[in-house]
Every structure is written in structure tokens, then in C-alpha cells.
C-alpha positions in Angstrom: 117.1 99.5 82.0 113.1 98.6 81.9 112.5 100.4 84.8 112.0 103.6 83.5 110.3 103.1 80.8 107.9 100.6 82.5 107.2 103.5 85.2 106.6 106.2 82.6 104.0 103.9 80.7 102.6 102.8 84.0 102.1 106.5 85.0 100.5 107.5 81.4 98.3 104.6 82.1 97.0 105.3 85.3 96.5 109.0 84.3 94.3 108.1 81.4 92.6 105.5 83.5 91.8 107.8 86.3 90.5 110.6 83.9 91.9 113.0 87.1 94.6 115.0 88.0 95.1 117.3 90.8 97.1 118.7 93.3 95.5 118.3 97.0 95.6 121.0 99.8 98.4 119.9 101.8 100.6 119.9 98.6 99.4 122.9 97.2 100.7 124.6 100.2 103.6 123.5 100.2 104.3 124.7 96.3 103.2 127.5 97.6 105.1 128.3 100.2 108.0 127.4 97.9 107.2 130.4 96.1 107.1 132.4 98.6 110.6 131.7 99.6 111.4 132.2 95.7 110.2 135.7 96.0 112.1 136.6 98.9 109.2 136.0 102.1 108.9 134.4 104.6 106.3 130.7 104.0 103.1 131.6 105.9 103.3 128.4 108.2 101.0 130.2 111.1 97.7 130.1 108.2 94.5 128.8 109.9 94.5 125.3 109.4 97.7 124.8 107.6 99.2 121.9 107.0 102.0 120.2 108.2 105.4 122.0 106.2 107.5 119.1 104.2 110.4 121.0 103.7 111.1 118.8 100.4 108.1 119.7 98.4 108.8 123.1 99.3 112.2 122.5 97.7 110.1 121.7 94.6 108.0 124.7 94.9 111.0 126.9 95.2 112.9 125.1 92.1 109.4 125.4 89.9 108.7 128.9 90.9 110.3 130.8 87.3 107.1 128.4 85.8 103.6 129.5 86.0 101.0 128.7 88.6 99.3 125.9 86.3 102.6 124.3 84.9 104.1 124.2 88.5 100.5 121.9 89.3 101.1 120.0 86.4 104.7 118.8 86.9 103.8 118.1 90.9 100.9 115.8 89.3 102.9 114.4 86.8 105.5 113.6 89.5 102.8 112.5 91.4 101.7 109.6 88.9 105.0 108.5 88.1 106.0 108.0 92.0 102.4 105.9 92.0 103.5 103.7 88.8 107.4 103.4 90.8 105.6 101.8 93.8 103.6 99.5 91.8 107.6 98.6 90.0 109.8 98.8 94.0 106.5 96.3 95.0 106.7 93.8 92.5 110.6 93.7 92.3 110.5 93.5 96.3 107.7 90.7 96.3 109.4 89.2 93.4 112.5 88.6 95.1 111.5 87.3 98.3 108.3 84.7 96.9 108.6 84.7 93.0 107.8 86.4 89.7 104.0 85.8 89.8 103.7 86.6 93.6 105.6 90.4 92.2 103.1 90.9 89.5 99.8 90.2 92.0 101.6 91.9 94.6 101.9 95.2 92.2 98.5 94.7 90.9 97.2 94.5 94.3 98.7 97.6 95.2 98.2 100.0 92.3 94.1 99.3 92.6 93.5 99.9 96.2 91.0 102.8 96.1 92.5 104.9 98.7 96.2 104.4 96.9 94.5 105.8 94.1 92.7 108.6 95.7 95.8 109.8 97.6 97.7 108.8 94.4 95.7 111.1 91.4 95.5 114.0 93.8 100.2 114.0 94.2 99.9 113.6 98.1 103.2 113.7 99.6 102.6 110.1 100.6 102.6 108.4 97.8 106.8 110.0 96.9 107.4 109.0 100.7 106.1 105.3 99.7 108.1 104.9 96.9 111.5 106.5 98.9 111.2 103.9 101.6 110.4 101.0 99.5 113.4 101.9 97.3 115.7 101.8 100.2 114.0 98.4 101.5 114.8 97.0 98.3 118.5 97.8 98.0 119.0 96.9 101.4 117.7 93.7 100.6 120.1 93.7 97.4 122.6 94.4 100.0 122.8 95.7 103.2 126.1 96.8 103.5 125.8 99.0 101.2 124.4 101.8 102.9 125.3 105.4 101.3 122.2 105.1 98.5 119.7 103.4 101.2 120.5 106.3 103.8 120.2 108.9 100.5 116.8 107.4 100.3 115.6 108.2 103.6 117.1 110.6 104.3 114.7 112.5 101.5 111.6 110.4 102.9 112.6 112.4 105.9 111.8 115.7 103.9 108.3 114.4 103.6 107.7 112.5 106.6 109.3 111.9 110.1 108.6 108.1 110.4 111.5 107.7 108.1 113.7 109.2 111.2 113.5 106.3 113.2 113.8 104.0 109.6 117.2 105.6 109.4 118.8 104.9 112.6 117.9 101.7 113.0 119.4 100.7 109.7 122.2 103.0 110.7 122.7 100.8 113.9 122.7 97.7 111.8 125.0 99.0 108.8 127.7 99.8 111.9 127.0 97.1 114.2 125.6 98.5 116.9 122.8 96.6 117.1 122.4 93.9 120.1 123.7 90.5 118.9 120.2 88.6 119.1 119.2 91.1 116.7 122.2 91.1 114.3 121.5 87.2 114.7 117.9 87.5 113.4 118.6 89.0 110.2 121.4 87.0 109.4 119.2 83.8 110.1 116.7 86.2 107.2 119.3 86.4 104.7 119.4 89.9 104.8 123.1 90.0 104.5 126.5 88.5 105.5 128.3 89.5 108.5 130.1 92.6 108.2 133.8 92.1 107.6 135.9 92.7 110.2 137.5 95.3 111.5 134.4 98.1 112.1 134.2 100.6 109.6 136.6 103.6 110.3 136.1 107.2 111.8 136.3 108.5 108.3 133.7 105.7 107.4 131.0 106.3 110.1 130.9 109.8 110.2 129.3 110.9 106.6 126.8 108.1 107.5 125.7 109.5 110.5 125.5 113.2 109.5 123.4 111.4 106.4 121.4 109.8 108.7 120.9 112.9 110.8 120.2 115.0 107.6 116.9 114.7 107.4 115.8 115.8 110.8 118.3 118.8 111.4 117.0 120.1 107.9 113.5 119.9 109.3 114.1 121.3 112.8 116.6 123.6 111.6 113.7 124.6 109.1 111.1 125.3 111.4 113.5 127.6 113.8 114.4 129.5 111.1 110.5 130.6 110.0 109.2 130.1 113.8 111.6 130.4 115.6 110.3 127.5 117.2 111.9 123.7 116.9 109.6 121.8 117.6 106.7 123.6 115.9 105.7 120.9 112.9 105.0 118.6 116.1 102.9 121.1 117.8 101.1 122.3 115.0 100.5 118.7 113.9 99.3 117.8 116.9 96.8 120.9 117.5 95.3 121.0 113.5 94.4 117.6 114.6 93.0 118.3 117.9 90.9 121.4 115.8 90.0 118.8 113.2 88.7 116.1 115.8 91.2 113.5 114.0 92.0 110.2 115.8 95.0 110.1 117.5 96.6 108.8 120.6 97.9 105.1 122.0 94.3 104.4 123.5 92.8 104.2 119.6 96.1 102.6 118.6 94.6 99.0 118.6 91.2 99.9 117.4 91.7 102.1 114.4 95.4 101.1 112.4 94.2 97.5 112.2 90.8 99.7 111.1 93.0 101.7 108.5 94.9 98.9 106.9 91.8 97.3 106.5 89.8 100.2 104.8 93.5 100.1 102.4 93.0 96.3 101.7 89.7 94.9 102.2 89.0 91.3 103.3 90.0 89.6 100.4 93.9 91.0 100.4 94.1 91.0 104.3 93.1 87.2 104.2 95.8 86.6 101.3 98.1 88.7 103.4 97.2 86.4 106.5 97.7 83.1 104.2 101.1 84.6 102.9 102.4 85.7 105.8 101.7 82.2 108.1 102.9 80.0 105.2 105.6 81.7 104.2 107.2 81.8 107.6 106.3 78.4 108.1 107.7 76.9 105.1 110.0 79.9 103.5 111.5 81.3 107.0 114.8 82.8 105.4 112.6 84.4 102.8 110.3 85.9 104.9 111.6 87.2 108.4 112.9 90.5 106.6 109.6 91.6 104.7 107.4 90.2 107.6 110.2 92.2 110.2 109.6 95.1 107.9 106.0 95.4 108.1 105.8 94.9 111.8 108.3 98.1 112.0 105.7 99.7 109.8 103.0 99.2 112.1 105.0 100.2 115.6 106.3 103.4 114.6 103.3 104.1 113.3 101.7 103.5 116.6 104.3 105.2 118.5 103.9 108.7 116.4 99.7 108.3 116.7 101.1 108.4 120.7 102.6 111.5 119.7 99.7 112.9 118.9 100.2 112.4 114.8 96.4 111.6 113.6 96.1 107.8 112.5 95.4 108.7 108.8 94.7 105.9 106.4 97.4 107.4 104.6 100.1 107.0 107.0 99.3 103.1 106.6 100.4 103.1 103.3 103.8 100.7 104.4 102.1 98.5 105.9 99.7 98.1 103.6 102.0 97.6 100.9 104.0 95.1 102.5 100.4 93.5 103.0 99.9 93.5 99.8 103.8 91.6 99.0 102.5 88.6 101.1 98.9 89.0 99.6 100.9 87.6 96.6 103.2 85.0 98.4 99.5 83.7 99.8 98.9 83.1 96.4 102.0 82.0 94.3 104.7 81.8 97.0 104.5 78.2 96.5 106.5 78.8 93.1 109.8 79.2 95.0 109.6 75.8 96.7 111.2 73.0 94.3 109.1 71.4 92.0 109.1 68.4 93.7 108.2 69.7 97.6 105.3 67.8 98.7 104.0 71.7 100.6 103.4 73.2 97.2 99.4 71.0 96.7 97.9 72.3 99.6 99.7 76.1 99.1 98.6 75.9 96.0 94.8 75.0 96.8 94.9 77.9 99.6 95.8 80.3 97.0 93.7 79.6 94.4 90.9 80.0 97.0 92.7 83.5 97.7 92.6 84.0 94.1 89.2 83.3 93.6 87.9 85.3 96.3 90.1 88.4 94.7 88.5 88.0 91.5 85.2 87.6 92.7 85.9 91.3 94.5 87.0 93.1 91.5 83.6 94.0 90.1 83.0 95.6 94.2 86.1 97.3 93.8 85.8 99.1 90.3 82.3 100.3 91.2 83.9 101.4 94.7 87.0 103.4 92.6 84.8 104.8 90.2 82.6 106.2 92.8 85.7 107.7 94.5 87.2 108.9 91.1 84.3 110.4 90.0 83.8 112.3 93.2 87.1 113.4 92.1 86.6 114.6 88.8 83.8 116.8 90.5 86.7 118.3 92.9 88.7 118.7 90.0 86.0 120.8 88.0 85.2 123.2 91.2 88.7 124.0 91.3 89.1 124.4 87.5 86.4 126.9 88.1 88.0 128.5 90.4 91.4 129.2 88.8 89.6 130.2 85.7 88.2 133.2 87.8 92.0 134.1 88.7 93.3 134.1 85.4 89.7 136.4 84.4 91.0 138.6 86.9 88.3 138.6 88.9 89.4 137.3 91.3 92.8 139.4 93.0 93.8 141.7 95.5 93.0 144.8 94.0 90.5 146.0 96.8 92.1 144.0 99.6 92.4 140.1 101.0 90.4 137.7 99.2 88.2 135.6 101.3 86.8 132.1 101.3 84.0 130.4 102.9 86.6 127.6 104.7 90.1 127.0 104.6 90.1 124.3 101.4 90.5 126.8 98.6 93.4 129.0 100.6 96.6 127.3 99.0 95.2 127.0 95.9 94.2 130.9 95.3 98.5 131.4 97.2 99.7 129.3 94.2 97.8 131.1 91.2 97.5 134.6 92.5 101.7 134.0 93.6 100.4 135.5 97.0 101.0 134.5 100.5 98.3 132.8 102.5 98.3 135.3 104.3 96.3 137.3 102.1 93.3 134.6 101.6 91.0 135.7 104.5 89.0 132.4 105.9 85.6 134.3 106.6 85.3 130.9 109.2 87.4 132.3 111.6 87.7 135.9 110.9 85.9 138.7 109.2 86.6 140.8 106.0 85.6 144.4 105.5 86.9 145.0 102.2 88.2 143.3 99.5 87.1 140.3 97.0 85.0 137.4 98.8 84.7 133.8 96.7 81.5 132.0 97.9 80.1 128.5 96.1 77.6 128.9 93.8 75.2 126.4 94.8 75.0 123.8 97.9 76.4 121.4 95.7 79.4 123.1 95.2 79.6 123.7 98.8 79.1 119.8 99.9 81.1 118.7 97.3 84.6 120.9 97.8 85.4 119.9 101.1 88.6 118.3 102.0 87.0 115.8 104.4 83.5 115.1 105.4 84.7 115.0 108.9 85.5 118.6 108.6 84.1 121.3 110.9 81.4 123.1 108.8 81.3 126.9 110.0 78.2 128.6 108.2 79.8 131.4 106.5 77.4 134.3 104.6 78.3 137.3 102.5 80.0 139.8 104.2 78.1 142.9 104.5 78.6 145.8 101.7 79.8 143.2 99.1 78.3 143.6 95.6 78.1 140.8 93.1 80.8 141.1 89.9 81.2 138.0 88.5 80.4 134.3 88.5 80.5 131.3 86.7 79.1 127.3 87.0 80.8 127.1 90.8 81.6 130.5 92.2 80.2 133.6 92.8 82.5 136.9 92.8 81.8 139.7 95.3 83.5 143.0 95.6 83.5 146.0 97.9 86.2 148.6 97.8 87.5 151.1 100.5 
């Protein structure tokens, strides 16, 4: 019954500690494509450097659509937050269950001030909902296994977002119906994870909902994509050539090089050495505690490698799991100790580990404050460009009146779909082709420029006033140029 309130207040009190708010590209896309499907069109997938479609958020796009362009933003941030603050509660009560209340509330801690979390976190990435989705599942199969209807629900909707959660779901469907090879089955009993199943298998009339449940998530999405393509497989392919055009890492060759890299830039030294401590001790000395969060994070890891095969970019984001079930035996390194009894001879030396853990997290916190208000305040700076920007929509100076609207790059298209309720289609990206007539948005200043850029790494196109364009407006960020037919 504290759950909700404690993630509300947690979500208030990161919002007001972040000072920022905003929806990032790959979200604002989708919300927008939601409303394109709530006006009757057809979501402009094909868009120069579009995203990745996550048929869920575009759910949420399509159910906000009767509210207006900035409310619709506001509720995905809101939703955003309180997903952030439900992570840090699914973390603790997970960590607390396997190594102990205080190893819960580090473990939470831990999690909720990793810089990147927090970047990803304030601007509503999709990643962040996925998180919370698959750690929700984790902990009520946990609770117990066998009761899988509400785990598969889970992720089944992390499978809306992302595709990882796919292979989550069948092989927790192969356990839940005993399909799994014995030594396996064996291994998790050993962890505790559940009783045997009773005996006889579950029926026909059983196993059938949970394999269509199972099965949802990836027949919506494929189904999805034939209907607007007309091609199956085209999230895949489009995934994999936006990161071939964006020079993103991908493939098994980098696989051993860059997600040890990505958990790391998640963690930092101090957490991944109480991760190490926790991880060792705790399946030396607390075995049937920690096979299933240890087996969980190592699942974490190789399907993570196997879609970067794919050709899936190894994102820092995408190490979000594992990083979080890092960050669970970050705080059995330090308190795991707690659960042994009072009178086990282990707990002195476990204890004198962690509180070298302990100290060595405390003596990174000043590091990491001045490292998340750098990144927050970078932030902030995003934030204002774009509040620039939308204020020039509502002004009306900014619209389709003489034609497309164009932009210098791709990073302000979904944003101008959402508030001008226009298809992308209609935001010209003067990088990769040319505008005649029409509106054309260009920064105000090389600041402006440098600063709203969705990634450094980004290929930087120089991009100049089209020809015939007169100036009409402008504030702090943006200048407005016109030319009519």
C-alpha cells in the first residue's frame, strides 16, 4: 500500500532535484506518430533518421492525442519520472529480498544517482518504462514463479518498447511449463526460485493463453510494421541502417570491448568494485540467495550481446539491466552480511570489505554531483532551445502556411510533428534535401547550434539559408525565414 505513494514522492523529488523536464527525440516521435494515427494517417516511419517505432508509446500518443501538444509532453514526462522513482522502489524491494533491507536501500540509492540513469531518465526515454517492466516481472517471479500470467503481462508490454524482452519471455515461458532441460530446472531450484511444479503439466487450456501472451509482444510489433511498411522485418533493418548512418558501435567483434565499456560508464569504479565484492561473496557464502539475481544479470548481458550481433548499436542505455542488477549486488557487497545469523563467524571480514566499499562510495559522491550537474545543466540548456522553439509555433511563426518547414538537422523534426499536429513528413531536413519554399528554422547563434544536438557523435552537415528566404521573426535561439510561392 506504500508503494505508490513512495513512487509518487520519489518522482516529485527527483523532478524538483533535476530542475528539468523533457521529452527526447526518439519519444517525441513516437507521440507523434501516435497522432498521426489519431487523425486518420498513416505514422511517417520512412523520415530521415527516424527512430526506431515502439508501438507502445505510440499507443500513448494515440490515447493523449484529444490533449494539446504541450500537455501530451507533460504527461509522457510525468510518466517518465514516476517509472524512474518505480525502478529505484522494484530495485530496493528486489535487493532487499535477496541480501537484506539496508543492501535494498544502497541498492536504490545507487541506482537512482547514476548520471546516465538520470540523463536518460529526465528526458522520458523509452528505457527507463522498459527498466521498470522487466524488473517488475523479475520481482514477482521471484515472489513466485509459478505464477506466470502477471510476469508474462509484464513483458509482454516491455516488448512494446523493446525486443530484448522477446527472448525474456520465452525463456520464462519454457520454465513456467517445464520445458526447460532438467540441469537447468535443477539450477534454479537449487536458487530458490521456486518449488517444483505440481504434477500433472498444466493443460491445453492452461498453456495456450500463455503462449499467445508470450507471443503478444512480437506479433503486435511485426504485425505493426507490415501494416505501415509493408515490410516485417523493417524496425530491424531500419535499426540496423540509422546506426550504420550514425557510425554507432555495433556488432559481436566490439561485444567484449565496449558493454563491459557501457556498464562501466553506468557505474563507475566504485559501484562495479561493490558489484564485484557482492557478487563473489554472496555466491560464496549466500549461494541459494544469489544464483537467481547473479543468473539474471548474466542473461542481461548475453542477449544484449547477441542483439549488438544483430546489428542493434551497443547504447549505454540498453545496459540499463545489467547495470541495475549491478547495482543490487553493489549493496549485498556492502550489507549482504546482514542476512547471515548474527553469530556466523563470515560476517567480520564481510563487514570490513564493505565498509571499504562504503567508504570508497562516499568518497565518490562529491565526483558524482559535480559530474550530474554538469550533465543536468547541459540539459536545462536543451530544454531552453526547445522552449524557444515551441514558443515560435504557438506565435505562429512558425507553420505550413508557405510550404514544409525546414531545419538545419534532423533533432528538431519530431518535436515541430508534435506541436504543429503535422506529419514528419512535412519538416524538411535541409541536411539531406533542399527546400524551395516555405518556412526554414535556423539557430540563432553557434551556441545554439553546438548545444541542440542529440549526440556529439552526430554527423554535422553544414546547412546555410536557402536561397530567396527573407527573415520574419526570431527570438534568443531561432531565427524565422520565409519565402512564399
Amino acid at each position: 500500500m506504500l508503494a505508490l505513494p513512495a513512487i509518487l514522492a520519489g518522482a516529485a523529488l527527483l523532478r524538483a532535484v533535476a530542475g528539468v523536464g523533457f521529452a527526447n527525440y526518439d519519444t517525441l516521435y513516437a507521440l507523434a506518430w501516435g497522432g498521426q494515427l489519431a487523425r486518420g494517417s498513416t505514422p511517417a516511419y520512412e523520415t530521415a533518421i527516424a527512430p526506431t517505432p515502439h508501438p507502445l508509446v505510440e499507443l500513448v500518443g494515440l490515447v493523449l492525442s484529444p490533449l494539446s501538444p504541450r500537455a501530451i509532453e507533460d504527461v509522457a514526462v510525468a510518466l517518465g519520472f514516476i517509472a524512474l522513482a518505480a525502478c529505484g522502489w522494484v530495485i530496493y524491494a528486489l535487493a532487499e529480498r535477496w541480501f537484506g533491507r539496508a543492501a535494498g536501500v544502497l541498492a536504490a540509492a545507487i541506482f537512482l544517482t547514476r548520471v546516465p540513469v538520470l540523463s536518460y531518465g529526465v528526458r522520458a526515454y523509452i528505457d527507463i518504462p522498459y527498466l521498470l517492466l522487466v524488473l517488475w516481472a523479475l520481482l514477482l517471479i521471484a515472489r513466485d514463479a509459478h505464477k506466470p500470467v502477471a510476469p508474462l503481462a509484464l513483458l509482454a508490454a516491455a516488448g512494446l518498447l523493446r525486443p530484448e524482452a522477446w527472448v525474456f519471455s520465452g525463456l520464462y515461458l519454457f520454465y513456467v511449463l517445464d520445458w526447460m532441460p532438467t540441469w537447468a530446472r535443477r539450477l534454479l531450484a537449487r536458487a530458490g526460485a521456486s518449488r517444483a511444479p505440481a504434477r500433472p503439466r498444466r493443460s491445453r487450456t492452461e498453456v495456450v493463453p500463455l503462449v499467445l501472451l508470450a507471443a503478444s509482444a512480437p506479433l503486435v510489433w511485426l504485425a505493426t510494421d507490415l501494416t505501415i511498411t509493408g515490410d516485417v522485418l523493417w524496425s530491424l533493418k531500419h535499426t540496423r541502417h540509422t546506426a550504420h548512418e550514425l557510425g554507432r558501435v555495433t556488432g559481436i567483434a566490439n561485444v567484449p570491448q565496449y558493454i563491459p565499456r557501457r556498464v562501466g560508464e553506468i557505474l563507475r569504479p566504485p559501484v562495479l568494485a561493490g558489484g564485484v565484492l557482492g557478487l563473489g561473496l554472496s555466491l560464496w557464502w549466500l549461494r541459494g540467495r544469489a544464483l537467481v539475481p547473479a543468473a539474471a544479470g548474466l542473461l542481461a548481458v548475453v542477449v544484449f550481446a547477441v542483439f549488438a550481433t544483430l546489428g542493434l548499436p551497443i547504447n549505454s542505455r540498453y545496459a540499463f539491466l545489467t547495470a541495475a542488477i549491478g547495482c543490487v549486488f553493489a549493496g549485498a557487497g556492502v550489507f549482504g552480511w546482514s542476512v547471515l545469523p548474527s553469530e556466523d563467524r563470515r560476517r567480520r571480514p564481510w563487514i570490513a570489505a564493505g565498509a571499504i566499499v562504503l567508504i570508497a562510495l562516499i568518497a565518490y559522491t562529491p565526483a558524482s554531483i559535480k559530474s550530474a550537474h554538469r550533465e543536468l545543466t547541459k540539459l536545462a540548456r536543451q530544454e531552453g532551445i526547445q522552449d524557444d522553439l515551441i514558443a515560435l509555433v504557438k506565435g505562429h511563426a512558425i507553420s505550413l502556411r508557405c510550404g514544409p518547414v525546414g531545419v538545419p538537422n534532423h533533432a528538431p523534426v519530431p518535436l515541430l510533428a508534435l506541436y504543429m499536429e503535422a506529419s514528419p513528413r512535412d519538416i524538411a531536413n535541409l541536411a539531406v534535401q533542399q527546400q524551395r519554399t516555405g518556412v526554414y528554422v535556423d539557430p540563432a547563434s553557434k551556441d545554439v547550434e553546438t548545444a541542440y544536438v542529440l549526440d556529439p557523435r552526430d554527423p554535422i552537415v553544414s546547412v546555410s539559408v536557402p536561397p530567396g528566404f527573407g527573415e520574419v521573426a526570431a527570438n534568443r535561439s531561432w531565427i524565422i525565414f520565409e519565402r512564399c510561392a
